[in-house]
Structure formats: structure tokens, C-alpha cells
C-alpha positions in Angstrom: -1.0 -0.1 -52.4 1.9 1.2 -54.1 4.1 -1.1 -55.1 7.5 0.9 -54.4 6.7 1.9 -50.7 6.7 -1.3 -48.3 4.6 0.9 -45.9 2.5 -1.8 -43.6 -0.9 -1.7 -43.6 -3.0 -2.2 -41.1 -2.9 -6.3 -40.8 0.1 -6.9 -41.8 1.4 -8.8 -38.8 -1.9 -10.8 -39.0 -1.6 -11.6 -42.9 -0.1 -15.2 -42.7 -1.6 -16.1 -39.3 -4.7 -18.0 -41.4 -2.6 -19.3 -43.8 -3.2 -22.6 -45.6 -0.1 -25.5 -46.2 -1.7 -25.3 -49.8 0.0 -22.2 -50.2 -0.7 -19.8 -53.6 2.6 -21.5 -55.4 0.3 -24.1 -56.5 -2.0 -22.1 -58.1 1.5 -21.0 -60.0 1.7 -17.2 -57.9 5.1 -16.7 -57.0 7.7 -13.7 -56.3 4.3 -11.7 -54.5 4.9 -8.6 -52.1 2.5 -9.8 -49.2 -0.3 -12.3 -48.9 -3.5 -11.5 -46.5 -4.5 -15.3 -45.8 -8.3 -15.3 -44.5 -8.9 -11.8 -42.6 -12.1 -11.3 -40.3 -14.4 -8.1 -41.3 -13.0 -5.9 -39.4 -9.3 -6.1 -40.8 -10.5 -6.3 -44.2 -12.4 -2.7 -43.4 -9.5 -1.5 -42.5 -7.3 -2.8 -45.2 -10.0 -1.7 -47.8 -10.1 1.8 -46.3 -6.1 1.9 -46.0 -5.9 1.0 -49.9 -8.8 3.6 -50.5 -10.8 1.6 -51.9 -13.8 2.3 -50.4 -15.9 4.6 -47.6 -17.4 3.9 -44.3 -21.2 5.4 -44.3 -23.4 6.2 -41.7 -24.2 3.6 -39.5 -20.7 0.9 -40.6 -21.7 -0.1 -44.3 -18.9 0.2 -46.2 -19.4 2.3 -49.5 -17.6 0.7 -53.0 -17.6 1.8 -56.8 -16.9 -0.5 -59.1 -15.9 2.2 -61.4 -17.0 0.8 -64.9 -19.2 -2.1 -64.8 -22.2 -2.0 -62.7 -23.0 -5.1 -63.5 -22.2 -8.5 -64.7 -20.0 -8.1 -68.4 -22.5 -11.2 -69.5 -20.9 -11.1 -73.3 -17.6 -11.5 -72.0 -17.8 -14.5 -70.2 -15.7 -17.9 -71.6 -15.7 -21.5 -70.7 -12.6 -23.3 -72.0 -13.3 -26.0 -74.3 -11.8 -29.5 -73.4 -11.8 -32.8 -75.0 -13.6 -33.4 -71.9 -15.8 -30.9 -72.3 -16.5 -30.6 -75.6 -19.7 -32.9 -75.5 -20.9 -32.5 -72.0 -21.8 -28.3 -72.5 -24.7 -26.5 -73.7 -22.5 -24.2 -75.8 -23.7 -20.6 -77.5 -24.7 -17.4 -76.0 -24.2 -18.4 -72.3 -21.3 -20.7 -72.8 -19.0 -19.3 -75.2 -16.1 -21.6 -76.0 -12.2 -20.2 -75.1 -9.0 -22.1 -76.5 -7.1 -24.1 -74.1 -4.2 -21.9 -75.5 -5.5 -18.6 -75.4 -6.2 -19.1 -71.7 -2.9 -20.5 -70.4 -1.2 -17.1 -72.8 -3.5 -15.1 -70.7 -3.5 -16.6 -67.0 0.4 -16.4 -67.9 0.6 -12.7 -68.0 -2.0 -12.4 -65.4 0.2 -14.7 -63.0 3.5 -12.0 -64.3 1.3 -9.1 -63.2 0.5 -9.9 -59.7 4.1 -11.0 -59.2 5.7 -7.8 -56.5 1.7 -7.0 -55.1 -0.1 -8.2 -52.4 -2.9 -10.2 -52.6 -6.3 -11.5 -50.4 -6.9 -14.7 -49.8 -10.3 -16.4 -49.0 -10.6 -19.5 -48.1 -14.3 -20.7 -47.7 -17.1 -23.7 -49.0 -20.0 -23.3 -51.3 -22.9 -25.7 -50.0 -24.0 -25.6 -46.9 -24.9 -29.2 -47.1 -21.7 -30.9 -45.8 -22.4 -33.8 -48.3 -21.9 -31.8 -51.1 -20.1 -28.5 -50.0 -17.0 -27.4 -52.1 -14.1 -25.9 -50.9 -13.3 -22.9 -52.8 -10.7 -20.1 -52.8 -10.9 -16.8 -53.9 -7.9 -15.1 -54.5 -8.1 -11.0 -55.1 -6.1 -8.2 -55.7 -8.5 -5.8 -53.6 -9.2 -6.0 -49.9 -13.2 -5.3 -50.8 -13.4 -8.3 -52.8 -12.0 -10.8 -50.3 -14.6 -9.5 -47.7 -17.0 -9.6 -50.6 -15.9 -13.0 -50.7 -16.1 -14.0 -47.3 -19.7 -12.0 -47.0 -21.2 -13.9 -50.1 -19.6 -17.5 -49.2 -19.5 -20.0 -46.1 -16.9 -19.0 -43.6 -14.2 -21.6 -41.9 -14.5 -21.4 -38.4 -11.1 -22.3 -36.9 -7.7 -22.2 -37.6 -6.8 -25.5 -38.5 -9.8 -25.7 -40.7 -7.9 -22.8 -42.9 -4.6 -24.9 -42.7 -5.7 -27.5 -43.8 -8.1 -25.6 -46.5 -7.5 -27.5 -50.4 -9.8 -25.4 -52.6 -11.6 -27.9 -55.5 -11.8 -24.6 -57.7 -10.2 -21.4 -57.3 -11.0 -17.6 -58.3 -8.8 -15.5 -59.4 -9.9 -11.6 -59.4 -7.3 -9.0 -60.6 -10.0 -5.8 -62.1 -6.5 -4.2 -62.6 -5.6 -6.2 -65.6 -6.8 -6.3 -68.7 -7.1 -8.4 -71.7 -5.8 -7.7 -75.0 -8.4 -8.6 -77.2 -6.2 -8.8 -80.5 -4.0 -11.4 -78.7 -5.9 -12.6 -76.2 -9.5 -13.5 -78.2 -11.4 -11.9 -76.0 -14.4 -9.3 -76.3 -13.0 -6.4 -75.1 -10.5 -5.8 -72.2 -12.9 -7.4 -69.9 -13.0 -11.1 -68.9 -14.9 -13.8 -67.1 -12.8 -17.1 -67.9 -14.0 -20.8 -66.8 -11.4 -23.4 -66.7 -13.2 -26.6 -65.5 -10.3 -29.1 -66.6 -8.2 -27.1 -64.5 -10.6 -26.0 -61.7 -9.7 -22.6 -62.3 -11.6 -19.0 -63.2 -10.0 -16.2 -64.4 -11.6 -12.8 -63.8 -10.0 -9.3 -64.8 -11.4 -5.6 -66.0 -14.3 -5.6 -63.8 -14.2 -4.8 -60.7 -18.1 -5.7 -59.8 -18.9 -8.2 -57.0 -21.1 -9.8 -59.2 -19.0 -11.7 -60.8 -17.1 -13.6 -58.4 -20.1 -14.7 -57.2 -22.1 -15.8 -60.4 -18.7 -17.7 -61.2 -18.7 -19.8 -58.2 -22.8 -20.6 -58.8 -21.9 -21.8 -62.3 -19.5 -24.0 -61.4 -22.3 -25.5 -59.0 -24.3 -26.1 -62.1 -21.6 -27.7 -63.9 -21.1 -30.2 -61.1 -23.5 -31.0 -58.9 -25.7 -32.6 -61.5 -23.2 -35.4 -62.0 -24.0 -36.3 -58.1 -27.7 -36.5 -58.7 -28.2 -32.7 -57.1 -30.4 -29.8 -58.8 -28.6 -26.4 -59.0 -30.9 -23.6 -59.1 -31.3 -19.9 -59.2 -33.9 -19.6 -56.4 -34.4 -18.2 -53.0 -35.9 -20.6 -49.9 -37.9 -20.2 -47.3 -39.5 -22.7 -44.8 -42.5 -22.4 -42.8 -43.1 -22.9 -38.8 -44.4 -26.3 -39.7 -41.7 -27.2 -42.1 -43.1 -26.2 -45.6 -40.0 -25.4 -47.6 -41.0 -23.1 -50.5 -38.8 -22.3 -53.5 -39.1 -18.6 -55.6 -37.5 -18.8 -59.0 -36.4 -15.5 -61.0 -34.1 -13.2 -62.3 -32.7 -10.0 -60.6 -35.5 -7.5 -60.0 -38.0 -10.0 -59.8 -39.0 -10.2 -56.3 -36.7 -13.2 -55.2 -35.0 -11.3 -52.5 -37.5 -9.3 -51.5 -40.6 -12.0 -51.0 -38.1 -14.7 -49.6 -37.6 -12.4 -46.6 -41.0 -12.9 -45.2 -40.7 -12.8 -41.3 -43.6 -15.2 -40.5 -41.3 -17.4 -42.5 -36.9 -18.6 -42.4 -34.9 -17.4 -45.1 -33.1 -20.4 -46.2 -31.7 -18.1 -48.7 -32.0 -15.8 -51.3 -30.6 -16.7 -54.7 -28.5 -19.8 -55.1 -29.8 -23.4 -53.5 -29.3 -27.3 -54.3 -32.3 -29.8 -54.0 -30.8 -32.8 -52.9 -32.5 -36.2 -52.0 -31.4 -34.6 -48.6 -34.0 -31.8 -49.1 -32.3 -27.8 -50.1 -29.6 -26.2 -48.7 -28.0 -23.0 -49.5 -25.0 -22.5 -51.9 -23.7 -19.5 -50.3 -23.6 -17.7 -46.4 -24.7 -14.3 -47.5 -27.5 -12.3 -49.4 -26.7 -9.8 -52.4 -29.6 -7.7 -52.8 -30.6 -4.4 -55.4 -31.3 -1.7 -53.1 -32.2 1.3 -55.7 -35.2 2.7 -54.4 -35.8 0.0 -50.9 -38.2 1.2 -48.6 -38.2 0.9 -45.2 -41.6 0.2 -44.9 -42.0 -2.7 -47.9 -38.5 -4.7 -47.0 -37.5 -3.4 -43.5 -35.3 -6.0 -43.1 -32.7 -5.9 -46.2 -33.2 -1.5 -45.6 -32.2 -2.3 -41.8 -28.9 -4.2 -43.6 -28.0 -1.4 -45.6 -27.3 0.6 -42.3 -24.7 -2.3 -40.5 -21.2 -2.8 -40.3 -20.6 -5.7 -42.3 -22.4 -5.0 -45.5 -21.0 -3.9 -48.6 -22.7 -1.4 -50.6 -21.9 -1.0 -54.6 -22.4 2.1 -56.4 -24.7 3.5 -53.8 -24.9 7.5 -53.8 -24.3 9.0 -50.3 -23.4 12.2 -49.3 -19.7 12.9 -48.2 -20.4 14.8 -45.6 -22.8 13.5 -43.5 -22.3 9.4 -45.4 -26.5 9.2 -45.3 -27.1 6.8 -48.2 -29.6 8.1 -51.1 -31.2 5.0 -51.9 -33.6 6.6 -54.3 -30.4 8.2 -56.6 -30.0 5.9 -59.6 -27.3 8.5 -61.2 -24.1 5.8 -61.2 -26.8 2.8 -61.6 -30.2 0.8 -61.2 -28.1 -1.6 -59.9 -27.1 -0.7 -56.9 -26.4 -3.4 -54.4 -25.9 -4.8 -50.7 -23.7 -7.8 -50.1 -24.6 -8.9 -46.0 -24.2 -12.3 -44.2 -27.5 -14.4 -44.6 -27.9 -13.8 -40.2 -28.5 -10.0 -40.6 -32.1 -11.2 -41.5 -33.5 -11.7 -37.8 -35.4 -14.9 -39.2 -32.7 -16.5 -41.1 -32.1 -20.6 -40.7 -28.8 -21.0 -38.9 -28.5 -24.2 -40.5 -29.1 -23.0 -44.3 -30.6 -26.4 -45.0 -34.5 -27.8 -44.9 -36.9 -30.3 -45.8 -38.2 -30.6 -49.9 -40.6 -27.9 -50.7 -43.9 -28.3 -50.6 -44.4 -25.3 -53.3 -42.5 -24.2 -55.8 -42.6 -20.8 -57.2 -41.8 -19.0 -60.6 -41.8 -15.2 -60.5 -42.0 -13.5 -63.6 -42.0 -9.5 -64.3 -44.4 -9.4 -67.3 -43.8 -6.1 -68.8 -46.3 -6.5 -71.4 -49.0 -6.6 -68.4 -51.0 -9.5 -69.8 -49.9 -12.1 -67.0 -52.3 -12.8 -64.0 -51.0 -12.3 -60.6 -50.8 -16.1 -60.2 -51.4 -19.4 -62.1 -51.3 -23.0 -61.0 -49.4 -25.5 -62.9 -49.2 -29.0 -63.8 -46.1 -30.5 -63.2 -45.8 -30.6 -67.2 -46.9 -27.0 -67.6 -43.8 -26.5 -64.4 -41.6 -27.7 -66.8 -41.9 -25.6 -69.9 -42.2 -22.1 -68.3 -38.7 -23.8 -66.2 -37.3 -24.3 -69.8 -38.9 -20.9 -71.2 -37.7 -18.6 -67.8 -39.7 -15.8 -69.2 -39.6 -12.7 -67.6 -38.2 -8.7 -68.3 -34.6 -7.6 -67.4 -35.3 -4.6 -65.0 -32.5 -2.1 -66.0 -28.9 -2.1 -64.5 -28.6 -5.5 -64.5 -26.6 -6.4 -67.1 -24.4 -4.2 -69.2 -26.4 -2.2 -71.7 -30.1 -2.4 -70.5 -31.8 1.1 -71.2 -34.5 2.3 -68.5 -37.4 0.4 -69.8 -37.4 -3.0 -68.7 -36.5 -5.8 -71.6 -38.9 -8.8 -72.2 -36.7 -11.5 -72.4 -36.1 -15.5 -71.8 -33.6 -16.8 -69.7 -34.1 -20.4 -69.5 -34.2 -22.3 -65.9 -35.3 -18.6 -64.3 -30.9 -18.1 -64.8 -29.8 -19.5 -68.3 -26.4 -16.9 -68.0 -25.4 -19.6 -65.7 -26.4 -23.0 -66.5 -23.8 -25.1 -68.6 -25.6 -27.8 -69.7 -28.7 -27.8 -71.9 -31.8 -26.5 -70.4 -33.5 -30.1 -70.1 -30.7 -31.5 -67.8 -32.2 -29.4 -65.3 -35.7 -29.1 -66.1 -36.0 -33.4 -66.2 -34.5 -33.5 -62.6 -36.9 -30.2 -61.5 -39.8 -32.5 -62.8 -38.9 -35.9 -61.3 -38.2 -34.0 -57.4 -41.7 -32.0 -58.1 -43.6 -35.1 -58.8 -41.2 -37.7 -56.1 -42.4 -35.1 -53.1 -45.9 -33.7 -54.5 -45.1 -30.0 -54.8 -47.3 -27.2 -55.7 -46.0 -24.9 -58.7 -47.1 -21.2 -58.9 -46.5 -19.0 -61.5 -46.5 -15.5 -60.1 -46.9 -12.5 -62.3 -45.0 -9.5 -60.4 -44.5 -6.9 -63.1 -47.6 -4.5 -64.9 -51.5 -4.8 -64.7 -53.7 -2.8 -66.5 -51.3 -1.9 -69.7 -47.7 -2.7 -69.9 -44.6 -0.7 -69.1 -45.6 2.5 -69.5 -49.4 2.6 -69.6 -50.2 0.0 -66.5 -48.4 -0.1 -62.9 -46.5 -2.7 -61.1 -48.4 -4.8 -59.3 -48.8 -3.7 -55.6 -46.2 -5.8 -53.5 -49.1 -5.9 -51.3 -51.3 -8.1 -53.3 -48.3 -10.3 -54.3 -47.5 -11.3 -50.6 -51.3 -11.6 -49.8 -51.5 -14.0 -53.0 -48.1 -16.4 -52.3 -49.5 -16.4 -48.4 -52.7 -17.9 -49.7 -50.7 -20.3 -51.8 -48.0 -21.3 -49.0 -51.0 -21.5 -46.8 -53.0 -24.0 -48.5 -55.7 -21.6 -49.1 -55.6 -21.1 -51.9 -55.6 -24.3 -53.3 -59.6 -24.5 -51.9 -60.4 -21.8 -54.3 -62.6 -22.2 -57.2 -60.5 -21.8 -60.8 -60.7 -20.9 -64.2 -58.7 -22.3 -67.2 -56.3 -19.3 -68.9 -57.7 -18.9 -72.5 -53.8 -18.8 -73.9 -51.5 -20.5 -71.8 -54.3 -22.9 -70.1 -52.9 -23.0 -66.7 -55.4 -22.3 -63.9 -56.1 -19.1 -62.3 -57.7 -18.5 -59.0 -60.9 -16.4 -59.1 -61.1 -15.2 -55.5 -58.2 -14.8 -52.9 -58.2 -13.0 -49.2 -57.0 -9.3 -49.4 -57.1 -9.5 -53.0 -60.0 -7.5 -55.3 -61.6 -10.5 -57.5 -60.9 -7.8 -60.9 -57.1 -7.8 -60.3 -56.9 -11.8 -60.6 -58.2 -12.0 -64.3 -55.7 -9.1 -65.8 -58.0 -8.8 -69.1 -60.4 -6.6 -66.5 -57.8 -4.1 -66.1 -56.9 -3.3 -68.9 -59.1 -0.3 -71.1 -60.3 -2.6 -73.9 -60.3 -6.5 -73.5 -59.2 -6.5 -77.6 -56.4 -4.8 -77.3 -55.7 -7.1 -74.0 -56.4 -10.4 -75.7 -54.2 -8.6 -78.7 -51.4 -8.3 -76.4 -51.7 -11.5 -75.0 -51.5 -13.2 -78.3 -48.7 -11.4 -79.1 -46.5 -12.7 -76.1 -48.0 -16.5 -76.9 -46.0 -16.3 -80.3 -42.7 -14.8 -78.3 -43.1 -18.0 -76.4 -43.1 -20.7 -79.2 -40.8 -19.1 -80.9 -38.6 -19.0 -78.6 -38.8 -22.6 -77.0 -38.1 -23.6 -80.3 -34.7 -22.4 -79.6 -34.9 -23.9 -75.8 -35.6 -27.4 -76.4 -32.6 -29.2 -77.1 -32.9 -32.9 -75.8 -36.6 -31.8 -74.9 -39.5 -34.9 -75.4 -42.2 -33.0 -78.1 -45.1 -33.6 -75.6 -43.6 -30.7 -73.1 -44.5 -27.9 -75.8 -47.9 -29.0 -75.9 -48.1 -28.0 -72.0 -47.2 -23.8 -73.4 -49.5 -21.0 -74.9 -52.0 -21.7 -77.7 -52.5 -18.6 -80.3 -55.9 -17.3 -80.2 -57.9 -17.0 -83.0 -60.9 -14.5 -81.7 -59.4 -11.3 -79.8 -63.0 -10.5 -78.2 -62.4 -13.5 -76.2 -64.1 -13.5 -72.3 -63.3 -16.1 -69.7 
């Protein structure tokens, strides 16, 4: 919008008509050209497409860039450091600490430089559980992110709900401004800024829908463990006789994609509490990567990308026609679909269930040494929780080449837990054994070699596997005892050849296998070394053992 034509847009009769009494002075925004207070879809469209932010493609998605980042600017996110704070946060890589004073200098100018613009205004709740939902605002400079916003979060429903609307925390997005890292002590010109004391985040150089999102989750895991609630980075589904199952994992792992299982209800795909109420869903929408879907595998998330509603980032389309090209990875890997949770035909209204009955960990082993899946101990549960292992599949975070990255990310999401990785893992452990879950570990990255030499695992065998766990079936298998990590693997399932279960068989030489194997043991101590802050010493007895033979044969 430019700033020295007061042309109207599209809504702007409409912009104050969901206005809340706790209007944007308190959040210190004053002198502003026109607020948007709480527009529907279709008005945000419009004002998106007015501002040209964005395209309409085939079918009513509506086409973003978000120019450049393509994904979350991890390295350049803060949390302020309090007096209050200062003992209560796991602080280092994930939580780096920001000066009280540097952040009031910067969210000064940032308040200056939205003075004489408009701004959008979303007032919404994260939690679905009205017990511990928290009213949130997100407060943007772009149309796209306020329907982001409203896609991603859970919508009020009348008027007098949004007047009466006080957020407990509050975004503000501005991908416009940047930092000045000389004065400002930030990274670069990019920042992702936690205020906790204030109830406040900060976000400006990045314009990726990511971030707004992963902000509100952390703030979950900051405070909902204080009211006796587990935050995690999971997706949920529930069964037709109540089963609730939980799948733990980073981007690219599966979580989406095996969540949305239509003999099953999506509780949701990536953000949940476990509560002594059961789990409920943080958010009322689904963000899913989208490089390369196929119809066929996940016909339900490709059906989304073709609705009115959804936002697509960085998705290549032709401008003629506006046919997506799912398959072009040219502006990323990460290319994305932000949709309300009910475009999945068998999503739960509700967004809440019953305590799971399984509980599932999906790691992408690119070293290929992994079996398919693994039953834990409650103990074992615990330390591959605290260990998160798995490989960042490019595009996910700024500066991932092609090949995917073995790494650890602790609780299956350490980017966004604030405090240390036992906090969570204890009250994982005490729900698991209070409500006698099942815990899988489930292997979907390479067999046969790793990246490079072996293939993914087909998705095939994966669903026919977690089925046959979810089922019960599974569970009347007969087992074998891993020679490394000594969890137990199942020797036969239905629909699955025998040979693919014990990896070491597809593989060219069962040396080189056991060689690899031994290899990723050490990557594993060594890193819960680094992990186990606060962590009783029994729990690392539950991880891999180092072989000494590399001919061994289960």
C-alpha cells in the first residue's frame, strides 16, 4: 500500500467492524493509517491481491513468495533474558539470550515504522482445549500473514467474542523492517525476538509463514508446563474405537503425511498438549511441505493444494494457465501449504481426544542402518525423546544443502522447547506409564545403504507397519532384541517382506552394515552427553551399546 495515496482497498469499510475494546494503543502502536481488525478469507484475498502480494492459482489457492527466506532464520532467533527468566530457561543454541535494552531500542523503532501504514489484525486462541487455550493476537503488516494467521490458529466465532478479545501474548510481524545488527545485537537484519516478561514477540526481515507460527508453539512450551500440561511437536490421530495415537518428528519426516490416514481422525498435524484431559490441538490449521506430493500417496493434503483457502509458499506455477508444479524445487524444497485442519474430510471437529494408546517417534535415518520399526521400553521412550535423532531433509532451515543432514533435535523439536530437555521428557514418561502406552520407533528414511546408495523406505510399508502397531497386531508378533540399541524389533508383519524388517539384510555386506551402525551408536552418546542436563544417569543406559565384532548376525 503506498503510503502517500489513501486509495481504499477493498475492505476498508469493513476494517474496524471486528474490532476489539483492547485496541492496538496498548500494544504502544499509535498515529497508524488504517487498521483491518479480524477479516474473513475472502476479504483478506482480496486485500492480499489488492496489495500484490500474492496470486490466485488454479482452482482458489492463493500463491505467496516469501522472497528471501524459505524457511525458518533458526540462528536468529532471541529470547529476552529476565531476572525472571534467567534460571527457569534452557539457554544456548535454541534459546539465545537478548538484553532487555536492546529489545525495547528495537521494538521502539519498529513501533516508529509502522506509525502512517496499515496494519492486520488477528485475533484468535492457541489450544483447542478451553481449559488451557490462550488468546493470542497477531498483528501484521501484510494481508497474507493475517490470513496465514487465521488459517494456522483457532478462529473467534462472533462478534462480541472479538470485542471482547485480550490477547495473553501478542505477535508482531513487520518482514519490511529490518534490524541493524551493529546497534541492534542481532545476527543479521533478520529477527525472531521472545519477550516472555512482556508477553510480546517481535518478528522482522522474514517474511516466511513459518515463523509466526513456530513463535506462538514456543510460547506453549514455555507455559503450559507450569499448569502440569506436555507441549509437543507431534501430530494425532484417534481411531474408530478411540485409540489416540501420537507421531513425533521433524519436518520431512512423515508427521503430516502418516497422521492423515482416512480409516483414522486427524486430531492434528504438528503442535498438541497432553493434558490429564487427554490431547488437544494447539492450532486450527495444517502446514504441510508439498515439494514433490502425489496425488496418489497423500490425496488428501494434494486435494488442499487445489482450494480456496489455502496458502501456498514458494510454490512454482505457471502464469498463464496458474497450474501448480509441485515437482519444481527451483525457489525451494520447502515449499508449503497452510489450510484449515476441516479440508481433511476425516478431521475431528473437536481437535481434542482421549490419551493415546501409542505413541510414535519417526525418524529419517539417512545413514540407512535403522529398522522400519522398534518397540520401546518406557525408559528406552525416553532417551531417543531426549536424543530426537533424525536427518534435516533440505529446505528446512536456512542453509541445508540437498543431501539430507543427520542431526539431533532433542524432544523430536529442540528449536522450540525453552526449558531443558528433561522437563519434558520426565512428564512424557510419567503420562506413558500413568495410561499404559505403546512407544514405536519408526525408521522412515534409507534401507539398503544410506543417502545416496539405498532408497527411502516405501511409504507403503511404513503405513502397513504403524497399522499393525495401531492395530494391536503387531504387538502378537514374535521379536528380536537389536544388537546396538537393544530395543525390540518385530520379525514378521502383514504386507511387509520379513528381509526389510532386519535392515542389516539389505544392505550388500552385513560388515560394512554393522560398521555403519556402530558408527551412528557413537553419534548418539556423544551427543546425549550434551542432552542430559538434569537427566538421572540410569536413562543413558536405556541408548546404543558400541559393538565390538562388525560380523555380528541377529
Amino acid at each position: 500500500m503506498n503510503l502517500y495515496l489513501d486509495i481504499p482497498s477493498p475492505a476498508a469499510k469493513e476494517a474496524g467492524m471486528g474490532a476489539s475494546a483492547f485496541g492496538l494503543l496498548n500494544h504502544g502502536l499509535t498515529n497508524l493509517h488504517r487498521v483491518y481488525w479480524n477479516l474473513p478469507t475472502p476479504a483478506l484475498y482480496e486485500e492480499a491481491v489488492f496489495r500484490g502480494e500474492g496470486r490466485l492459482a488454479h482452482a482458489g489457492p492463493f500463491l505467496v513468495s516469501t522472497a528471501k527466506h524459505t524457511a525458518r532464520a533458526a540462528a536468529d532467533k532471541f529470547v529476552v533474558m529476565e531476572q525472571t527468566n534467567r534460571d527457569g530457561i534452557w539457554w544456548g543454541q535454541y534459546n539465545r539470550p537478548f538484553n532487555p535494552d536492546n529489545f525495547s531500542a528495537l521494538h521502539a523503532r519498529l513501533q516508529g515504522y509502522l506509525q502512517g501504514r496499515d496494519l492486520f489484525v488477528q485475533d484468535c486462541y492457541a489450544g483447542s482445549d478451553p481449559e488451557y487455550r490462550m488468546p493470542v493476537r497477531i498483528i501484521t503488516e501484510k494481508a497474507w500473514h493475517s490470513l496465514f494467521a487465521r488459517t494456522m490458529f483457532i478462529n473467534l466465532k462472533t462478534l462480541d467474542e472479538m470485542r471482547r478479545h485480550i490477547p495473553d501474548f501478542t505477535v508482531i510481524c513487520a518482514p519490511s523492517f529490518q534490524a541493524n545488527p551493529n546497534v541492534d545485537n542481532t545476527r543479521t537484519d533478520t529477527f525472531i525476538i521472545l519477550n516472555f516478561a512482556e508477553r510480546l514477540a517481535i518478528i522482522g526481515g522474514s517474511a516466511y509463514g513459518g515463523e509466526i507460527k513456530k513463535t506462538i508453539f514456543t510460547v506453549m512450551n514455555y507455559l503450559l508446563p507450569t499448569e502440569g500440561v506436555l507441549p509437543m511437536h507431534c501430530s494425532a490421530n484417534v481411531g474408530p474405537d478411540g485409540d489416540v495415537a501420537l507421531f513425533f518428528g521433524l519436518s520431512g519426516t512423515g508427521k503430516t503425511t502418516l497422521s492423515a490416514d482416512p480409516g483414522r481422525q486427524l486430531i492434528g498435524d504438528d503442535e498438541h498438549g497432553w493434558s490429564d484431559n487427554g490431547i488437544f490441538n494447539f492450532e486450527g490449521g495444517c502446514y504441510a511441505k508439498v515439494i514433490r506430493l502425489s496425488e496418489d500417496a497423500e490425496p488428501q493434503i494434494y486435494a488442499c493444494t487445489r482450494r480456496f483457502g489455502t496458502i501456498l509458499e514458494n510454490v512454482v506455477y505457471d502464469p498463464m494457465t496458474r497450474y501448480l508444479d509441485l515437482n519444481d524445487d527451483i525457489i525451494t524444497e520447502n515449499t508449503r501449504a497452510a489450510y484449515p485442519l476441516e479440508y481433511i474430510d476425516n478431521a475431528l471437529p473437536a481437535k481434542m481426544a482421549g490419551h493415546p494408546r501409542n505413541v510414535i517417534f519417526l525418524t529419517c535415518d539417512a545413514s540407512g542402518v535403522m529398522p522400519p520399526i522398534s518397540k520401546l521400553s518406557p525408559d528406552q521412550a525416553i532417551y531417543h525423546f531426549i536424543s530426537g535423532y533424525t536427518s534435516k531433509i533440505a529446505g528446512t532451515e536456512i542453509g541445508l544443502g540437498t543431501e539430507p543432514e543427520i542431526t539431533f533435535s532433542t524432544c523430536f523439536g529442540g528449536p522450540f522447547m525453552v526449558h531443558t530437555p528433561y522437563t519434558y521428557a520426565e512428564m512424557l514418561k510419567a503420562r506413558i506409564i500413568r495410561y499404559g502406552a505403546n512407544c514405536w520407533l519408526v525408521n522412515t528414511g534409507w534401507t539398503g545403504g544410506p543417502f545416496g546408495v539405498g532408497k527411502r523406505i516405501s511409504i507403503r510399508y511404513t503405513r502397513a507397519l504403524l497399522n499393525a502397531a495401531l492395530s494391536g497386531t503387531l504387538l502378537e508378533m514374535e521379536y528380536q532384541k537389536d544388537p546396538v540399541f537393544g530395543f525390540e524389533v518385530p520379525k514378521a508383519c502383514p504386507e511387509v517382506p520379513s528381509e526389510i524388517l532386519d535392515p542389516a539384510n539389505t544392505w550388500g555386506s552385513r560388515e560394512e552394515y554393522y560398521r555403519k551402525y556402530d558408527a551412528l551408536a557413537a553419534r548418539f552418546i556423544d551427543n546425549f552427553k550434551l542432552m542430559s542436563s538434569g537427566c538421572p544417569k540410569h536413562i543413558q543406559e536405556f541408548g546404543p551399546k558400541r559393538l565390538t565384532s562388525f560380523t555380528a548376525v541377529r
